[in-house]
N, C-alpha and C positions, 0 to 999 in steps of 0.2 A: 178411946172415943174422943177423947179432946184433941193429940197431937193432931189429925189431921187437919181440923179449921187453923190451929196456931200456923202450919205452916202454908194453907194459903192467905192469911193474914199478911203474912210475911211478904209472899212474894207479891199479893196484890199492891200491898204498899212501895216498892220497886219500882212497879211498873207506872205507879202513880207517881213517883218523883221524878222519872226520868226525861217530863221533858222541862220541869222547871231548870235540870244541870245542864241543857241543851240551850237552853234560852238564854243564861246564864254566857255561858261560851259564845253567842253570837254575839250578844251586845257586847262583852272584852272586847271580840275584835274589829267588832264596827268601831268601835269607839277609838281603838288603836291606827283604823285606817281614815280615821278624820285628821285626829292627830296626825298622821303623817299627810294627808294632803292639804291642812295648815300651813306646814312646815314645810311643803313645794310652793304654795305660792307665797309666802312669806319671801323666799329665795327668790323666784320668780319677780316679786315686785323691790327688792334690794338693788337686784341688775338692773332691773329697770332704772330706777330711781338714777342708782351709778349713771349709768348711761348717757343719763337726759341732764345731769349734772356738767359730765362733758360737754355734751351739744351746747350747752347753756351759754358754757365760758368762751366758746368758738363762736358764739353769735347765730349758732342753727337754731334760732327758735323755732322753727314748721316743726323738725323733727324732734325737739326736747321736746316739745307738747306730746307728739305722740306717744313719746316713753314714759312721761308722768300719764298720760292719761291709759295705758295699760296697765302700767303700778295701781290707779286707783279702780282699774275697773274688777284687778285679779284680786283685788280683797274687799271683804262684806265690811262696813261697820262693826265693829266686836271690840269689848274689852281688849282681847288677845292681840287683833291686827292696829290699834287705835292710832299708837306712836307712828308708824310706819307709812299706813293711809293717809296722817295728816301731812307728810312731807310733802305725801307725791301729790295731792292738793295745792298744797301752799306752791310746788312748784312748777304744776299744772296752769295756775290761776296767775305767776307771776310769766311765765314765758311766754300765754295766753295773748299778756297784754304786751308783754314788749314786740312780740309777732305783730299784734295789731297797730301799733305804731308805725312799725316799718312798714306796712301796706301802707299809711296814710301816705309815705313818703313817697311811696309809688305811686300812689296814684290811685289804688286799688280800694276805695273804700268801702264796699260790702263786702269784700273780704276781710277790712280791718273788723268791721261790725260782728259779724262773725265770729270770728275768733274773743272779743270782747267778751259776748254770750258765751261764750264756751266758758270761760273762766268764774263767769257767774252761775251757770247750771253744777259745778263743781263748789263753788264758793259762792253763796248767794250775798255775803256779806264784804266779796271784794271791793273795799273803797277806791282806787286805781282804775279798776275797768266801769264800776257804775260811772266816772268822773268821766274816762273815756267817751262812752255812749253818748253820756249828756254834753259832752264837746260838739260831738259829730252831730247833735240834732242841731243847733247852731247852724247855722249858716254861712254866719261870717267870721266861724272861729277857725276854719282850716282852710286853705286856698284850695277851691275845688278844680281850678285851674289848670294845675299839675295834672297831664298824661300819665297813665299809664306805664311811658317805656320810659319818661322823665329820667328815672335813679339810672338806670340802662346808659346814659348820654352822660350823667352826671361823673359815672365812672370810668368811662371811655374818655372822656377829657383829663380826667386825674389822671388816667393811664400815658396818654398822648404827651402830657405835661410835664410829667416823670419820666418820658424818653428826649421829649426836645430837654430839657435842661443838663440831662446826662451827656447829651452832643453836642451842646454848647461848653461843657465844662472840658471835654477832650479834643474843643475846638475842630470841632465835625460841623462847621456851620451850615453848609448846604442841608442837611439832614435835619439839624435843628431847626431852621426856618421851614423845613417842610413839614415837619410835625405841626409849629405852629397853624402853620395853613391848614391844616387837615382838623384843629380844633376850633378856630375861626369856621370853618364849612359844619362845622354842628351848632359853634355858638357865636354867632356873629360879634357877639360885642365883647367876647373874654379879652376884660382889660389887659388882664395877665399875660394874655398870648402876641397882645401887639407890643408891650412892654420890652420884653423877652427879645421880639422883634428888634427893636430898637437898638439893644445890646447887643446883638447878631451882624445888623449894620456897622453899629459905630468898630466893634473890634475888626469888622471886612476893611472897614475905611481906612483902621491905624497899620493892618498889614499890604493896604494895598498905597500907602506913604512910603512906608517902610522897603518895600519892591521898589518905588520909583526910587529914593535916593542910592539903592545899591545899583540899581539900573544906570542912572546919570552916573557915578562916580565910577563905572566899570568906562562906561564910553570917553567919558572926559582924559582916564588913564588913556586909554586905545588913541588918542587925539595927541595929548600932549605927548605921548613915550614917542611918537616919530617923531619931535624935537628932537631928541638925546641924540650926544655923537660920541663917537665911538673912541676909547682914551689911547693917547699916541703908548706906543710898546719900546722900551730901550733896549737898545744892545750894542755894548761896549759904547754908551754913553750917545749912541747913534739913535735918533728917532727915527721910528719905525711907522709909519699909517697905514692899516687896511683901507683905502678909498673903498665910499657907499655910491649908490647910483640911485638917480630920481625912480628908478624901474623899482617900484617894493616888491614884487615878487621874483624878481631876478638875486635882489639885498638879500631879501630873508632864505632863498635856494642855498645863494655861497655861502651866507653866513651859517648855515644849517652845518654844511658840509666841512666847513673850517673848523666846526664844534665838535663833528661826528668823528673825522678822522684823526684816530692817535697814533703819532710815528712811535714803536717801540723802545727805538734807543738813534740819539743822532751822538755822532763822533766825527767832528769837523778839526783839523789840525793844519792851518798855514792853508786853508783855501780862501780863495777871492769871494767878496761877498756876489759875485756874477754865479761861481759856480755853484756857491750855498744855493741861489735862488732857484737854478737848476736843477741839482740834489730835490729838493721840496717839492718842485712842480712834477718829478719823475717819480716822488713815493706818494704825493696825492690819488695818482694812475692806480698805482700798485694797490694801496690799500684801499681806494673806494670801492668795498665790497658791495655796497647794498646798492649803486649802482647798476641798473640793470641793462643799459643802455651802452656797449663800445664807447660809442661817439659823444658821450656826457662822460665819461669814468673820470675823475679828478678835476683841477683846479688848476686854469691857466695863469700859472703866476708872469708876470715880468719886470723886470729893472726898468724903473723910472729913475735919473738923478735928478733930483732938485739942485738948480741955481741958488737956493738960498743958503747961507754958511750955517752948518751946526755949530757942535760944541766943538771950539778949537778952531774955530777960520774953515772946519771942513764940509765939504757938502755934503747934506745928509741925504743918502739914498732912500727912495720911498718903494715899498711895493703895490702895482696895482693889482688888484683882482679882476677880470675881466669873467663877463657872464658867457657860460658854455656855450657860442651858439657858431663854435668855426675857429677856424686857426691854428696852430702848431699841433696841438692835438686835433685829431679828427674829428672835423667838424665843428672846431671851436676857433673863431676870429679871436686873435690876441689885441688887448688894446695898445693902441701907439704907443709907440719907447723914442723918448728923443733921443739922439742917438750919442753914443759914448764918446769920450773924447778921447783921439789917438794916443795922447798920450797917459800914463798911467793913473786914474784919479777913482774916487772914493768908488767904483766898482769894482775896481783891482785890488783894493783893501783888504789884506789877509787877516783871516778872523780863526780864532780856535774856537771850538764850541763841544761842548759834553753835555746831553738831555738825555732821561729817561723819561717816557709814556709820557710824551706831550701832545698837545691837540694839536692841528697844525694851524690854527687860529693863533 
């Protein structure tokens, strides 16, 4: 009679403890899934934090604000998040304000205001942005003056300014002076840009001296060189002249072709200087190749003797050069030869001669 109550005793006490171990088991793992979603945004506001650290040091304050102010908004106040929270604050509240400066700069001052407040609805106790605020109520503490696109103009002349001097300095003048002008056309009075100017000029001025005297002393050469005459040539102590002609471009034609043509080899033995001059004037023919012309090919030479005595009481024979346009060669007028004298005299004069690759100059 008694086992029976004992063992519904038993099992009623079972059924009665069962949902105390149940309840037990839920709050373990609530508690275990707080703990880890902690420890997500804990992670979650660390990146943050990193992030806007970055921005910071690049000078993005719009966007470091944004990452501090996720960092702070992904964690509650708590012992646990306390350290953490207060960076992304403190760095929240410091790029808040340096953001807001830069708007003043622009121009943009309810958006500096702005941002000011921001930094204060995070940080009511930020001394920086209160100071801020109480600037901008002022009047005449920030030039309200300043546009809008001001900073916009402000860096487009530094940029302008930084290419005219890099053109000046690789002597790109034209380029340089045009930059200038194009900063002048935003800011009329950039001392800097007429300055620069200045420099642009004076170095045109010293290369445009510098042109005239190599200019003048090319001409003055070109002037004075048709003075120079031409130095007498010896042979067998006998002076030699190439006669020039007032015609310069008849001069410069022969002389060309006295330079141009080289006889290979001359081998003269017991000939008259009459037949030497012959010999010459009949390899001039032969080798002026680049003659394109029959009736110009070579060089009308002829025996002139001069009446005046050379070396030794003898008359020194001279050769003229006459310009291609007629005579013994076709088509080429030889110049007058006074004429020889019957009896035997310095154009009969036997000359030996041995040359290799000579001009016929």
């Amino acid at each position: 009679m008694i086992k029976p109550p004992l063992l519904i005793i038993t099992l009623a006490g079972i059924a009665a403890l069962s949902p105390l171990v149940a309840g037990a088991a839920d709050v373990d793992t609530v508690a275990r899934q707080e703990e880890a979603r902690r420890e997500a945004d804990l992670q979650v506001a660390e990146k943050a934090i990193a992030e806007g650290d970055k921005l910071f040091k690049t000078y993005h304050y719009d966007q470091a604000v944004q990452q501090y102010q996720l960092a702070a908004d992904t964690l509650a106040e708590s012992p646990y998040a306390h350290n953490v929270r207060s960076r992304a604050v403190a760095g929240l509240a410091l790029s808040s304000t340096r953001l807001a400066e830069q708007r003043i700069t622009e121009g943009r001052f309810e958006d500096a205001r702005a941002s000011a407040k921001t930094a204060l609805k995070y940080d009511p106790n930020y001394k920086p942005a209160i100071e801020l605020l109480a600037h901008m109520e002022d009047a005449g503490y920030f030039n309200t003056t300043v546009g809008e696109h001001f900073e916009d103009k402000v860096h487009e002349v530094q940029r302008l300014f930084i290419e005219a001097k890099g053109f000046y300095d690789t002597a790109r003048f034209d380029l340089a002076y045009k930059r200038c002008d194009q900063i002048l056309d935003i800011d009329r009075y950039n001392k800097a840009a007429r300055e620069l100017q200045e420099d642009i000029l004076a170095a045109k001025s010293r290369y445009a001296t510098e042109a005239y005297d190599e200019t003048r002393s090319l001409m003055m050469w070109q002037i004075t060189s048709k003075w120079e005459t031409n130095p007498r040539k010896y042979i067998n102590r006998e002076a030699v002249r190439i006669q020039t002609f007032t015609n310069t471009n008849n001069t410069e034609y022969i002389q060309n072709k006295l330079n141009r043509i080289i006889i290979p080899q001359i081998n003269l033995r017991d000939a008259t200087v009459r037949d030497a001059i012959e010999y010459l004037r009949r390899k001039s023919i032969d080798l002026d190749t680049t003659e394109s012309d029959p009736a110009k090919k070579g060089v009308n030479i002829v025996l002139k003797l001069s009446a005046t005595p050379s070396f030794g009481g003898v008359p020194a024979p001279a050769v003229g050069v006459a310009p291609p346009v007629g005579g013994d060669i076709p088509g080429v007028a030889p110049v007058a030869v006074a004429p020889a004298p019957a009896a035997a005299g310095p154009g009969e004069k036997k000359i030996t001669l041995s040359l290799t690759n000579i001009p016929l100059a």
